[in-house]
mmCIF file of the C-alpha atoms, coordinates in Angstrom:
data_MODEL
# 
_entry.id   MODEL 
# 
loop_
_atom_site.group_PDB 
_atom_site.id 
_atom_site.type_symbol 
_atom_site.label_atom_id 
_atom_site.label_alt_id 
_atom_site.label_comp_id 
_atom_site.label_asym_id 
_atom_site.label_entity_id 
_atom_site.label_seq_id 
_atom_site.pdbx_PDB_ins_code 
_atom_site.Cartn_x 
_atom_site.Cartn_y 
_atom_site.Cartn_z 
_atom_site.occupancy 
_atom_site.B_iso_or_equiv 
_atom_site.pdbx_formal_charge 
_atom_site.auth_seq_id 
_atom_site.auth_comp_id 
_atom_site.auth_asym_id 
_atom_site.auth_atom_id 
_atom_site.pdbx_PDB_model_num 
ATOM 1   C CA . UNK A 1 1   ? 72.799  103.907 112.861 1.00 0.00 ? 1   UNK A CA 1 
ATOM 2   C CA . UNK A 1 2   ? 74.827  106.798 114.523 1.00 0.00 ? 2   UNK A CA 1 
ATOM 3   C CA . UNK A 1 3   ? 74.598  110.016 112.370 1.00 0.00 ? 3   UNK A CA 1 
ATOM 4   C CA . UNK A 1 4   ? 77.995  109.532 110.847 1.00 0.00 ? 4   UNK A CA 1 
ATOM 5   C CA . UNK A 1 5   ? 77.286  105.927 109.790 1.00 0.00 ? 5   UNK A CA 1 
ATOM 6   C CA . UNK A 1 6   ? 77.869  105.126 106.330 1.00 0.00 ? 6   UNK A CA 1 
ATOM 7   C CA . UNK A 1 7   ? 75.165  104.032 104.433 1.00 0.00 ? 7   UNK A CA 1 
ATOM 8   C CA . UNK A 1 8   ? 74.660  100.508 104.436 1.00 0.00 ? 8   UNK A CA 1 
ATOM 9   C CA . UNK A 1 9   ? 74.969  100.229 100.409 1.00 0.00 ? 9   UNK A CA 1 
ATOM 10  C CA . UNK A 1 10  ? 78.712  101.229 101.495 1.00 0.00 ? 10  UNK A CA 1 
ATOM 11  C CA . UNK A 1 11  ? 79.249  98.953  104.321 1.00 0.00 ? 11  UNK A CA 1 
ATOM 12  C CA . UNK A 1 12  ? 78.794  96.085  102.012 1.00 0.00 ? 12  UNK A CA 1 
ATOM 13  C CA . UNK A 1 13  ? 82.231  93.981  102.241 1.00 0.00 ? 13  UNK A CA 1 
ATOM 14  C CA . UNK A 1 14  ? 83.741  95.567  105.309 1.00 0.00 ? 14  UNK A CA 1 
ATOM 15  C CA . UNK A 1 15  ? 85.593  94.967  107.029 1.00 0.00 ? 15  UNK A CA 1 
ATOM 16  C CA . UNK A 1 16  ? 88.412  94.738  103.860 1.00 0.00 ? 16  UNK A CA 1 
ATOM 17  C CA . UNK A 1 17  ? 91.439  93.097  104.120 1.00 0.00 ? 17  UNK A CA 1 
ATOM 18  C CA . UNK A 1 18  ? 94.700  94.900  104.602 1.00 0.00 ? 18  UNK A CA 1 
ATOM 19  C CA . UNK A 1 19  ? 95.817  94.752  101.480 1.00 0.00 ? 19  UNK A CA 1 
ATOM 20  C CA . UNK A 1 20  ? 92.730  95.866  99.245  1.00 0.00 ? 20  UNK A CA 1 
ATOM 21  C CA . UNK A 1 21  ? 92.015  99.214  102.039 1.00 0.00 ? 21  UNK A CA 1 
ATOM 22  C CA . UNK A 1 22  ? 95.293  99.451  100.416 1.00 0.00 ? 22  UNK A CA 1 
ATOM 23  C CA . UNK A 1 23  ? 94.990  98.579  96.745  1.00 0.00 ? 23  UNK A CA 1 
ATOM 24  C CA . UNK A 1 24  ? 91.961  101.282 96.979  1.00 0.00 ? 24  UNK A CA 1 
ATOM 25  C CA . UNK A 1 25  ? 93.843  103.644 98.556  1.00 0.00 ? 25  UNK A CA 1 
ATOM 26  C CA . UNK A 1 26  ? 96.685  103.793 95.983  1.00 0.00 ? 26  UNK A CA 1 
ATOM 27  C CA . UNK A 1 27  ? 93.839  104.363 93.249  1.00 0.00 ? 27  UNK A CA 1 
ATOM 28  C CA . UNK A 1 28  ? 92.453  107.188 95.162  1.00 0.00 ? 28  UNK A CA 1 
ATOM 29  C CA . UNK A 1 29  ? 93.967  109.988 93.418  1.00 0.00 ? 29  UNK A CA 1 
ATOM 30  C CA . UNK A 1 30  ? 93.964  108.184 90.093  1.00 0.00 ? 30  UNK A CA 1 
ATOM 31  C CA . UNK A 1 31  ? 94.580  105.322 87.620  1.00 0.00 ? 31  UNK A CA 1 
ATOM 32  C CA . UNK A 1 32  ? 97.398  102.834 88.229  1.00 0.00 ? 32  UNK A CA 1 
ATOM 33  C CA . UNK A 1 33  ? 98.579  99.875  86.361  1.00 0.00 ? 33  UNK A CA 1 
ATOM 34  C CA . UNK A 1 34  ? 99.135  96.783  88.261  1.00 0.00 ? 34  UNK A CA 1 
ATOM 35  C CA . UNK A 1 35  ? 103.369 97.265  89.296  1.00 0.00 ? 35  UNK A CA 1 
ATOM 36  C CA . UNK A 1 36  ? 102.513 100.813 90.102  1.00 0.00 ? 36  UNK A CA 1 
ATOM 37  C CA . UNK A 1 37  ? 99.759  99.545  92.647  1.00 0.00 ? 37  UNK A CA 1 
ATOM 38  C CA . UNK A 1 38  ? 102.345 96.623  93.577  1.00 0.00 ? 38  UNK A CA 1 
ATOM 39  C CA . UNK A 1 39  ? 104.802 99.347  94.116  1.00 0.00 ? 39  UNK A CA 1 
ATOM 40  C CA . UNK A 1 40  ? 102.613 102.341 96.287  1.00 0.00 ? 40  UNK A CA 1 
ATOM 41  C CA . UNK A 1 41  ? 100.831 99.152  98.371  1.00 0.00 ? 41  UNK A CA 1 
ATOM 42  C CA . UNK A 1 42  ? 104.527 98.777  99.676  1.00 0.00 ? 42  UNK A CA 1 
ATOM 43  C CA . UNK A 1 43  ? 105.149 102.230 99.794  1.00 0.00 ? 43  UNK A CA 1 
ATOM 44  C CA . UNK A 1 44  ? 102.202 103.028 101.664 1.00 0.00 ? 44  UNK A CA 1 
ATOM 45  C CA . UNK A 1 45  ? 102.155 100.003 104.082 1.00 0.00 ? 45  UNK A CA 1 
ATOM 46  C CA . UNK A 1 46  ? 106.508 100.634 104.993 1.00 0.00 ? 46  UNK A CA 1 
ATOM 47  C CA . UNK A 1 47  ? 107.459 97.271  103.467 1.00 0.00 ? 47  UNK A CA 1 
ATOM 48  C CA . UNK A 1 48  ? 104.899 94.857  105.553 1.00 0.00 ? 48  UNK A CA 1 
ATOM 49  C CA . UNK A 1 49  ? 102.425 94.368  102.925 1.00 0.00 ? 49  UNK A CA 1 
ATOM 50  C CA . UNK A 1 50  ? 104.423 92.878  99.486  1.00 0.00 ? 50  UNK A CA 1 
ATOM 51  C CA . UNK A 1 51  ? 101.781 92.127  96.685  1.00 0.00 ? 51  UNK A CA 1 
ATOM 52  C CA . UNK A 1 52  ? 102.640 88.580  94.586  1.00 0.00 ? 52  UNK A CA 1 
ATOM 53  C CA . UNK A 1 53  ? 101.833 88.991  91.344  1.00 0.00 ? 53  UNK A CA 1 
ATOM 54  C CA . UNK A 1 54  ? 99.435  86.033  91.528  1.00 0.00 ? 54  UNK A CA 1 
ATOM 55  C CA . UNK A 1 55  ? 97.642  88.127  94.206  1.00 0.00 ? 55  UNK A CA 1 
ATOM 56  C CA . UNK A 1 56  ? 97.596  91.135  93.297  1.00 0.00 ? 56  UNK A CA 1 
ATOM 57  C CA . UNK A 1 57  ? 95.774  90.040  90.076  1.00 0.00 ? 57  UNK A CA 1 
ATOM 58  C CA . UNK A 1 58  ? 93.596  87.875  91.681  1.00 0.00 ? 58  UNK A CA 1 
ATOM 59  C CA . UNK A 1 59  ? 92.477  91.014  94.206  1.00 0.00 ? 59  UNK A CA 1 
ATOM 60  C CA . UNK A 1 60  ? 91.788  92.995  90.768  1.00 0.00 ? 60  UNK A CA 1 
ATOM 61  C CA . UNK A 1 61  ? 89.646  90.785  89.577  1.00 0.00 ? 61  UNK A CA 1 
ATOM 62  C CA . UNK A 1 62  ? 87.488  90.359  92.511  1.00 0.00 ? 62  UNK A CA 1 
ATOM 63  C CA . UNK A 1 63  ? 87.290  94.469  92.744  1.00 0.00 ? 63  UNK A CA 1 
ATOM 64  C CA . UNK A 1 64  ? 86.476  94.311  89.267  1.00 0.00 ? 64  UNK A CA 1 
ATOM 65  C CA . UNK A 1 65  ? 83.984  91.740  90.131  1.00 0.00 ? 65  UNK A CA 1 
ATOM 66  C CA . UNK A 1 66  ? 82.463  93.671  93.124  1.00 0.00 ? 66  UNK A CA 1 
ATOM 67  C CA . UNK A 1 67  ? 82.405  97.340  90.766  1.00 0.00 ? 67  UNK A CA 1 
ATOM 68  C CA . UNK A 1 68  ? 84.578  99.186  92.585  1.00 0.00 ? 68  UNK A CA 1 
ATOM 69  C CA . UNK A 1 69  ? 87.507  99.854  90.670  1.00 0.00 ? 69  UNK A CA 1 
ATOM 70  C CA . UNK A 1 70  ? 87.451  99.390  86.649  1.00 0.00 ? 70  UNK A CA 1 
ATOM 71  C CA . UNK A 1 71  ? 89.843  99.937  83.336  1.00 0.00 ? 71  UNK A CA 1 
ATOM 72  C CA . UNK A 1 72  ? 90.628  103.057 82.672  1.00 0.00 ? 72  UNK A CA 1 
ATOM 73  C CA . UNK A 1 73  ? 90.899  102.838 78.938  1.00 0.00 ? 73  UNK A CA 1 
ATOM 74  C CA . UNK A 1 74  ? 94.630  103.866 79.515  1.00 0.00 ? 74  UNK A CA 1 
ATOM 75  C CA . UNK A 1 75  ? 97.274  101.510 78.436  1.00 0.00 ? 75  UNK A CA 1 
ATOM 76  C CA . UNK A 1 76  ? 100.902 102.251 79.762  1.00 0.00 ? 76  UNK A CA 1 
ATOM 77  C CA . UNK A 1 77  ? 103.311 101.080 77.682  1.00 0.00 ? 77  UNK A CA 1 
ATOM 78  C CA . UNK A 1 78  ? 106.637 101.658 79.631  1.00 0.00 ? 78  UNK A CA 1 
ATOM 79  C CA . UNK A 1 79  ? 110.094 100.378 77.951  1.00 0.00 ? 79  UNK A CA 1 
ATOM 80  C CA . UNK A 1 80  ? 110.376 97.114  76.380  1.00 0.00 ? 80  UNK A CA 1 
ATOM 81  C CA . UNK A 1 81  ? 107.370 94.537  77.388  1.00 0.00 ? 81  UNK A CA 1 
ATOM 82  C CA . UNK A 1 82  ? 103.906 94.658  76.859  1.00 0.00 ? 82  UNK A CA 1 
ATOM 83  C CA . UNK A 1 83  ? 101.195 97.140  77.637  1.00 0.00 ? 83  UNK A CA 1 
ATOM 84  C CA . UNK A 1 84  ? 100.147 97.858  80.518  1.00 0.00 ? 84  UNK A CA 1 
ATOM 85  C CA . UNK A 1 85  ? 96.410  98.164  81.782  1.00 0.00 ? 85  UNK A CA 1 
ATOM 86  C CA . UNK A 1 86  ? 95.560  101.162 84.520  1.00 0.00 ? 86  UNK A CA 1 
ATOM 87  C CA . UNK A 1 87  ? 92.632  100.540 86.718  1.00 0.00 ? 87  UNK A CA 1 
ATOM 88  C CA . UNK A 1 88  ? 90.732  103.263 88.879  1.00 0.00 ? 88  UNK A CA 1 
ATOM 89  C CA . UNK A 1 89  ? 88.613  103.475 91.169  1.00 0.00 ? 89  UNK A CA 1 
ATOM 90  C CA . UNK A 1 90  ? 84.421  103.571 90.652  1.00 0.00 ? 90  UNK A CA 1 
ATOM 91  C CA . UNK A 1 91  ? 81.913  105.980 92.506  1.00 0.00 ? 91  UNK A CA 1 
ATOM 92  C CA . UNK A 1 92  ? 81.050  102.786 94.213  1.00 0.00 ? 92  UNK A CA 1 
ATOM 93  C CA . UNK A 1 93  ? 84.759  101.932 95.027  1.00 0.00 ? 93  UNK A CA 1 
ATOM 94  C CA . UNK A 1 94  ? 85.296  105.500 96.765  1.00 0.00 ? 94  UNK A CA 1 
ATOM 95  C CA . UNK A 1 95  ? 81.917  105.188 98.695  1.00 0.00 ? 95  UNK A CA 1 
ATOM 96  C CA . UNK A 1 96  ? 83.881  101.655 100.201 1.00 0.00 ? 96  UNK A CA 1 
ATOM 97  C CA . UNK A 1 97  ? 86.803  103.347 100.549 1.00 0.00 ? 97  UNK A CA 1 
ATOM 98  C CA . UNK A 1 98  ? 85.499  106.084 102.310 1.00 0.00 ? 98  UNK A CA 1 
ATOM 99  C CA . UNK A 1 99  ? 83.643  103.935 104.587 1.00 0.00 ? 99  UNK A CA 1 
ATOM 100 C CA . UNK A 1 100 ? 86.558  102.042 105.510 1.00 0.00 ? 100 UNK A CA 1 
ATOM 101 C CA . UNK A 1 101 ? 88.512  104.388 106.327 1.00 0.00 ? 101 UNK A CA 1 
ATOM 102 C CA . UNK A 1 102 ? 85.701  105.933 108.417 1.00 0.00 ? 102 UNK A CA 1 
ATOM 103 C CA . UNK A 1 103 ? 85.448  102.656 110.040 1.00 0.00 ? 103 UNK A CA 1 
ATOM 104 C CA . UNK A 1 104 ? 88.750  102.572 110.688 1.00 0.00 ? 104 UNK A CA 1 
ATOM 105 C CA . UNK A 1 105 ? 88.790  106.224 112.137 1.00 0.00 ? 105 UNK A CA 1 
ATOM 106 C CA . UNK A 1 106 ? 86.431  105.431 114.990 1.00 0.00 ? 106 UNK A CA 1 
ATOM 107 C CA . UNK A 1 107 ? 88.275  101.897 115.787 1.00 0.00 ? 107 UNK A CA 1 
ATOM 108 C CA . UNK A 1 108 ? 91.368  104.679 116.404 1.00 0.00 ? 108 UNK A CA 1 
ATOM 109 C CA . UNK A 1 109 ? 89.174  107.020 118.527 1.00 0.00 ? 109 UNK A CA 1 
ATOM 110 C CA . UNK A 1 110 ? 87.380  104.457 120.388 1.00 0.00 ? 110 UNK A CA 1 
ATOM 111 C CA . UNK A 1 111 ? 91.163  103.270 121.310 1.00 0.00 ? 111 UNK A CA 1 
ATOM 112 C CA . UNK A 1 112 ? 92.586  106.375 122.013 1.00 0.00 ? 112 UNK A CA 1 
ATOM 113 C CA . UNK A 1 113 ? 89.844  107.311 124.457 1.00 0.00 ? 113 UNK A CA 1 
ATOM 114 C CA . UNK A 1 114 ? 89.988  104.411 126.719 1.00 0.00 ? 114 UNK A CA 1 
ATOM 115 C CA . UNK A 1 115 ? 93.968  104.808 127.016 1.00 0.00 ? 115 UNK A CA 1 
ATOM 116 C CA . UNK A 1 116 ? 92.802  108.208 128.049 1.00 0.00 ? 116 UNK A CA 1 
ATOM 117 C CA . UNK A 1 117 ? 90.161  106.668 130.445 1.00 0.00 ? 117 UNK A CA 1 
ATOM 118 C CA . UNK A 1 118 ? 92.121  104.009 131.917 1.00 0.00 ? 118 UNK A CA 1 
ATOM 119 C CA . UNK A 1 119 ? 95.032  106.345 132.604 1.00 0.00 ? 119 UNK A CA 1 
ATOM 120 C CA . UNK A 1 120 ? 92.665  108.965 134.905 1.00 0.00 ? 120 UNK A CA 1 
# 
């Protein structure tokens, strides 16, 4: 394991999919209910990831499932309709997240230094 290796408690489930890197990123700097996460995932990802409802809820179960996001406790009740339930992220969520995007960090270097290598 190279000295910035996550540890392996954290590596457990990577690589993630597309879309929950980016259902964990949008709860990053806090709790979201689930068309605010529909919402930023789009946001975030310029239009080319779009969440279904049916999959979105599905992916929220399965983080649930795994412990890395949870309820908040905070319902959003916005306009007519029913209440809303905001998820965050867990310590143990983060820790993925983190590793992730560190993963993801040294795919980018590792590609950026052999353009530089095979251009020399």
């Amino acid at each position: 394991m190279s000295p910035s290796a996550p540890p392996a408690a954290a590596r457990h489930g990577l690589p993630l999919t597309e879309a929950t890197y980016l259902i964990l990123l949008t709860l990053a700097p806090g709790a979201r209910h689930g068309y605010a996460i529909m919402k930023e995932v789009g946001t975030l990802s310029d239009g080319r990831v779009a969440l279904s409802t049916g999959t979105l809820y599905g992916a929220i179960k399965r983080l649930l499932a795994e412990g890395w996001i949870q309820r908040s406790g905070a319902v959003v009740i916005q306009g007519p309709g029913r209440p809303r339930q905001a998820y965050n992220l867990t310590r143990a969520g983060r820790r993925v997240l983190k590793a992730e995007s560190s993963r993801l960090n040294s795919l980018v270097s590792l590609a950026r230094a052999r353009a530089l290598l095979e251009g020399a």
